[in-house]
N, C-alpha and C positions, 0 to 999 in steps of 0.2 A: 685700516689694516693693522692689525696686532702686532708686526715684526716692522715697523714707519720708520723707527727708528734706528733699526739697522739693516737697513735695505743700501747703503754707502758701503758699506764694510763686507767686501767677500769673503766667505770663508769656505774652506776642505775638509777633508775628515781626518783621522791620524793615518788612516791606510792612502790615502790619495799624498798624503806627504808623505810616507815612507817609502813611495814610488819613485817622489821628486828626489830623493837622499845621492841618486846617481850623478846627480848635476850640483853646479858651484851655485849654491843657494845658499841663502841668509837668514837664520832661525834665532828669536830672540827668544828666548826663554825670560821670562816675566816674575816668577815667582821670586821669595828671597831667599839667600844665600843658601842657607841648612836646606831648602826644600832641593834646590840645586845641585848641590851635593850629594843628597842622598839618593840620585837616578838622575840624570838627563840623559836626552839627544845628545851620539858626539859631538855632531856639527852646531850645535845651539851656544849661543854667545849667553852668559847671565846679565840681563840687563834688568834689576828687578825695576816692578812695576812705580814705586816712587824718584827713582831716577830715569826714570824714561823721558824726561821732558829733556833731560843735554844729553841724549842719543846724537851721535855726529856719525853717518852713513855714507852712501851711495842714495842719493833718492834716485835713480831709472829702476832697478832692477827690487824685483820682487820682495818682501821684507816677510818672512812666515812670521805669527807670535802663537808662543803656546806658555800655557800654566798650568796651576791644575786641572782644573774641569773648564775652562774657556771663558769666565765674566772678567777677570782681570787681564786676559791678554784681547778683550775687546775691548775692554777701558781705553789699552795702552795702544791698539788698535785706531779708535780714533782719536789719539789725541797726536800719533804719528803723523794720519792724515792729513788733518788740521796744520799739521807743520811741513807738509807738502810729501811726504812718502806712499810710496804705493806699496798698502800692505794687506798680509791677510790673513786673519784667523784662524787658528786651527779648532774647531769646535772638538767636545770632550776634553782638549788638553790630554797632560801625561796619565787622567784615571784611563783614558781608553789606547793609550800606547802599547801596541803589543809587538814593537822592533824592538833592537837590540838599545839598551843604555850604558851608559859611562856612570861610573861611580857606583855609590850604595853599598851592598850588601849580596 
């Protein structure tokens, strides 16, 4: 099977998380700083992808990650995992984001 390897890692779309925006959810935005800045999710924490490993959470409750286009918040995806969080990719990231952002331009 072509997708073996991330068949562990749930992931959404940007529309099915801009659904969940009504609820107390946890959006780690992945990318680094300047990318950050220049548009995110209100609700997205900047936790870029090389400090990801001393993330210190809640492991029960859901953990979204998004980036740009989605290979580095799958990275950071399982390597949360691995550390016992339940998390879930946002595929596309912020290229296919069509809610409302904080920052930029």
């Amino acid at each position: 099977m072509m997708f073996g390897l991330f068949q562990t890692i749930p992931s959404i779309t940007t529309t099915a998380l801009e659904a969940e925006l009504t609820k107390n959810i946890t959006i780690l935005d992945v990318r680094n700083p300047s990318e950050y800045r220049s548009g995110h999710i209100a609700k997205a924490i900047n936790v870029p992808l090389n400090k990801i490993s001393g993330y210190k959470g809640a492991k029960e409750a859901p953990i979204y990650l998004i980036c740009q286009s989605g290979m580095r918040s799958k990275s950071a995806a399982k390597q949360l995992k691995k550390m016992g969080y339940n998390v879930i990719n946002v595929r596309g990231g912020m290229s296919q984001w069509t809610g409302k952002i904080r920052g930029g331009k």
